[in-house]
N, C-alpha and C positions, 0 to 999 in steps of 0.2 A: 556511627557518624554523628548522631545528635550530639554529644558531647562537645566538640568544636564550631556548630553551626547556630546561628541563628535560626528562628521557628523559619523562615522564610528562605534560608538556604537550607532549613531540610525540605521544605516543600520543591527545590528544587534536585537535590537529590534523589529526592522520593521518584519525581517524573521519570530524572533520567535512566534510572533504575529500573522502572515499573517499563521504562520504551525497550529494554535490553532485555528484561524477560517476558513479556511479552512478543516479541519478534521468535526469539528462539521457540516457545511455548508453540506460538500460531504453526511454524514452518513444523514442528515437531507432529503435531495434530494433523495438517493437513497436506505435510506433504510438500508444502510449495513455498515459498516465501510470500509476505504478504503482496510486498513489491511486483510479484510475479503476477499472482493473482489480478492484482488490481489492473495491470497489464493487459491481461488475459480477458477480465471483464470490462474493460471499455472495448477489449476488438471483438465483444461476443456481439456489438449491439452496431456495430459498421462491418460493410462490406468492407471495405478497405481505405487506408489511411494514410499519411506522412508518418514519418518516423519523430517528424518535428512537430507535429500537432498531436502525437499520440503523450510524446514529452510534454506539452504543453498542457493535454488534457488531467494529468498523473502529475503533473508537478514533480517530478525528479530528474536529477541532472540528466542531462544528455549522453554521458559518459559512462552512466550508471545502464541507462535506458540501452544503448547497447550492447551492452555488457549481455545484460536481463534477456535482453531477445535472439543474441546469439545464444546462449545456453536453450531459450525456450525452441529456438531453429535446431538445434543439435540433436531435441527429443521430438522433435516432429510436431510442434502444438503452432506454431507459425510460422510462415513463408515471407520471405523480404524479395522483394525487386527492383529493379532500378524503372522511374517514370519513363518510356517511352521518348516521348516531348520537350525531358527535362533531367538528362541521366545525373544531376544532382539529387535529385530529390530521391529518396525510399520510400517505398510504399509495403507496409504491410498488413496479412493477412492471418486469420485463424484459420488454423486446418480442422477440419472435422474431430482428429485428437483432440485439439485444446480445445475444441464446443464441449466434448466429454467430460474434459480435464475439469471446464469451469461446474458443468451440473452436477459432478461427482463429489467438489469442491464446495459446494451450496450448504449442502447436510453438516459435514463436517465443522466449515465457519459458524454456522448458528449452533453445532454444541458448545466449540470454542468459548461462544460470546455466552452462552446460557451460562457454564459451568466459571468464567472470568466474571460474571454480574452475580452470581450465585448470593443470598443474603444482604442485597440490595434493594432497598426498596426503589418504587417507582417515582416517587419524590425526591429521595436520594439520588435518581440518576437524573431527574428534570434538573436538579439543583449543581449536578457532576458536568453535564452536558453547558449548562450556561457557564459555570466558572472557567472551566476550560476554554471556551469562547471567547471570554472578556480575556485570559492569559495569549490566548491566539492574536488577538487580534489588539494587545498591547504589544506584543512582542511585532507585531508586523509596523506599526507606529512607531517603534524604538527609530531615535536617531543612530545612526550605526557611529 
């Protein structure tokens, strides 16, 4: 791909690349997607939630987000039900499973990340973590 790009459209190749093996890499490791997971641990740490504040918590689509939690309702790691009060609203729950799911999930992500940083120094990754940030948070600036 260098051949056709600019240093800076490889930089952007590089990400998108690095976000596609990475995803498969992580779900391969541990089982879950990361999507799932991330899921999984914000409802380890609430009794129970919207389905719209859990999307707003995780930032991904709405569309996605039920997608994600019916599959995680299908293996038993969370319960949805309708608000009482307000049968619009969803409210969901961790079941005991996905309390498992996520501690059993803990070990796993931190070899992930151990053996994904492997030959990185810790300067390298102060300096990985900031660039990234300022790319973040240009991209959130972009006029569309």
């Amino acid at each position: 791909m260098t051949a056709c790009c600019s240093e800076e459209g490889e930089i952007l190749y590089q990400l998108q690349s690095l976000h596609k093996v990475i995803g498969t890499k992580f779900e391969a490791c541990t089982g879950i997607s990361q999507s799932r997971l991330e899921l999984l641990a914000v409802l380890f740490y609430v009794d129970e939630i919207s389905q719209s504040d859990l999307q707003k918590k995780v930032n991904i689509d709405g569309a996605a987000v039920t997608r994600h939690l019916k599959q995680l309702e299908a293996k038993e790691m969370v319960t949805r039900r309708r608000k009482p009060e307000d049968n619009r609203i969803i409210l969901v729950r961790l079941t005991d499973q996905g309390r498992e799911r996520i501690e059993a999930s803990k070990k796993e992500k931190e070899r992930f990340i151990k053996e994904m940083l492997a030959g990185v120094s810790e300067e390298e990754r102060s300096m990985l973590k900031n660039v990234l940030s300022q790319m973040q948070n240009n991209i959130e600036n972009m006029k569309a």
